[in-house]
VEXDREN-2710 file (C-alpha; in Angstrom, 1 decimal):
% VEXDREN-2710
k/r/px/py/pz
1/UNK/37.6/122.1/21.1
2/UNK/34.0/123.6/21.3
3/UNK/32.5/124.4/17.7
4/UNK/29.5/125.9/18.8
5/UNK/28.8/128.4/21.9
6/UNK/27.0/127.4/25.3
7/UNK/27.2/127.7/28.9
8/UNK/28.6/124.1/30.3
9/UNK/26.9/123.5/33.7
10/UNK/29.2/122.3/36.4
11/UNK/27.8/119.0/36.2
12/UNK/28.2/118.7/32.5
13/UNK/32.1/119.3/33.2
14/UNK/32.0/116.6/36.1
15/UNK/30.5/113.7/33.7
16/UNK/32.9/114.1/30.7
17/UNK/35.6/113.9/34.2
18/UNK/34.6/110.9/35.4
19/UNK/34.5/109.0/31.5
20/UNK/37.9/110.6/31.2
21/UNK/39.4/109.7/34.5
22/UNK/37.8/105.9/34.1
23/UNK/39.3/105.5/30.4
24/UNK/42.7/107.0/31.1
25/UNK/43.1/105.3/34.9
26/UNK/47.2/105.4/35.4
27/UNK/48.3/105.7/31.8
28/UNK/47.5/109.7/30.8
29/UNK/46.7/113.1/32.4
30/UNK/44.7/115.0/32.1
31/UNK/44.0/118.8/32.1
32/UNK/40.7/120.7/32.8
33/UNK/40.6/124.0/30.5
34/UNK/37.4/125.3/32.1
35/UNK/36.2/126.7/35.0
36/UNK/32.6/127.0/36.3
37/UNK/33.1/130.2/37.6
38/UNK/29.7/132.1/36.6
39/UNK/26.3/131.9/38.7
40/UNK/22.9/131.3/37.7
41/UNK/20.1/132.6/39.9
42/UNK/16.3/131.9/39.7
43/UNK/13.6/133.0/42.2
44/UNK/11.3/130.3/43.4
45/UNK/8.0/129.9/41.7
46/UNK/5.2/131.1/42.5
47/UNK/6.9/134.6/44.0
48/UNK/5.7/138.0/43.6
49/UNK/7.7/140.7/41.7
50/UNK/10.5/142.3/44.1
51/UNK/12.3/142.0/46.5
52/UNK/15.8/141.3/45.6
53/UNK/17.4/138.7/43.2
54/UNK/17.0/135.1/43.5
55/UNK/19.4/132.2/45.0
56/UNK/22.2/130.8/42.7
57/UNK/21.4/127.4/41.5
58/UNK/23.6/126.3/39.5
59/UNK/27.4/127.5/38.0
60/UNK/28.2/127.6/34.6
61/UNK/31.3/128.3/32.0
62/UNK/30.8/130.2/29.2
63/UNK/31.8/128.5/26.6
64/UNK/33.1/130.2/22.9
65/UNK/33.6/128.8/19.8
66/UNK/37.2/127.7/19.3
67/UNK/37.9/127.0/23.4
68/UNK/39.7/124.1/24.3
69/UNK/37.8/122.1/26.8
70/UNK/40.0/119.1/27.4
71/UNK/43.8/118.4/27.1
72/UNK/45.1/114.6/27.9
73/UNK/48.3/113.4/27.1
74/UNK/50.0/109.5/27.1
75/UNK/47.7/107.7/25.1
76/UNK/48.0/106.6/21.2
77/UNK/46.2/108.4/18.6
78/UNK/43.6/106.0/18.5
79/UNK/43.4/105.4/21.9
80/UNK/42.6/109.0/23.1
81/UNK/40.2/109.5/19.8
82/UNK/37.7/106.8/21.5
83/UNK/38.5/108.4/25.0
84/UNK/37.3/112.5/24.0
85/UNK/34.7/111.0/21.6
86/UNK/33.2/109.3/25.0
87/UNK/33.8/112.3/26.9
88/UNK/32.2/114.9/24.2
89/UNK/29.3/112.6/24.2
90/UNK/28.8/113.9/27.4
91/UNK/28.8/117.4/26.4
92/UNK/25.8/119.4/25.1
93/UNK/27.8/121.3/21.8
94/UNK/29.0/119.8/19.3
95/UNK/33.4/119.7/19.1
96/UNK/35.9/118.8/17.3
97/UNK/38.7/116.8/18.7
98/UNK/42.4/118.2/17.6
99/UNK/46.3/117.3/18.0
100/UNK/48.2/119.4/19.2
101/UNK/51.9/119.6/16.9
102/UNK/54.7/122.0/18.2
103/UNK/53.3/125.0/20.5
104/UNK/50.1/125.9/20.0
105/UNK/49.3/124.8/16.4
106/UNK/46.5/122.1/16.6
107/UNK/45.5/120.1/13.8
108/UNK/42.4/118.0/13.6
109/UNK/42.4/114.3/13.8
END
């Protein structure tokens, strides 16, 4: 769960992916709660004033405080505590990794 607010760059997303992916191989599953769904554009440098906005470079998600990035399931406590702190080092906020009980009451570990 995201503490703090940012915009998480596509590629930010696909890193923590891959560590989770790697550490939970057969065992869990995962779910993505985020979606790069926002452009960034910037005009090249060195351009005059005008004419028109510049390219997209890049795709971001806006992040809040409280939004739940990540959701895996199948592994011990202990193992998926060493699995999201991997992944959130990945991350540029700072979060806070939960349990989830019965329905959609979550409790930090």
């Amino acid at each position: 769960m995201a503490i703090e607010p940012c915009w998480l760059t596509a590629r930010q997303i696909e890193a923590s992916r891959v560590v989770l992916t790697k550490k939970l191989r057969k065992d869990g599953k995962l779910w993505i709660r985020v979606f790069p769904d926002k452009p960034v554009s910037k005009k090249p440098l060195e351009v005059r004033m005008g004419k028109g906005k510049g390219a997209p470079e890049f795709w971001v998600a806006p992040i809040k405080p409280g939004r739940i990035i990540f959701e895996i399931e199948g592994l011990s406590d202990e193992a998926s505590l060493a699995v999201l702190k991997e992944a959130s080092s990945k991350l540029p906020i700072r979060t806070k990794i939960i349990k989830r009980e019965e329905g959609i009451h979550y409790e930090g570990i």
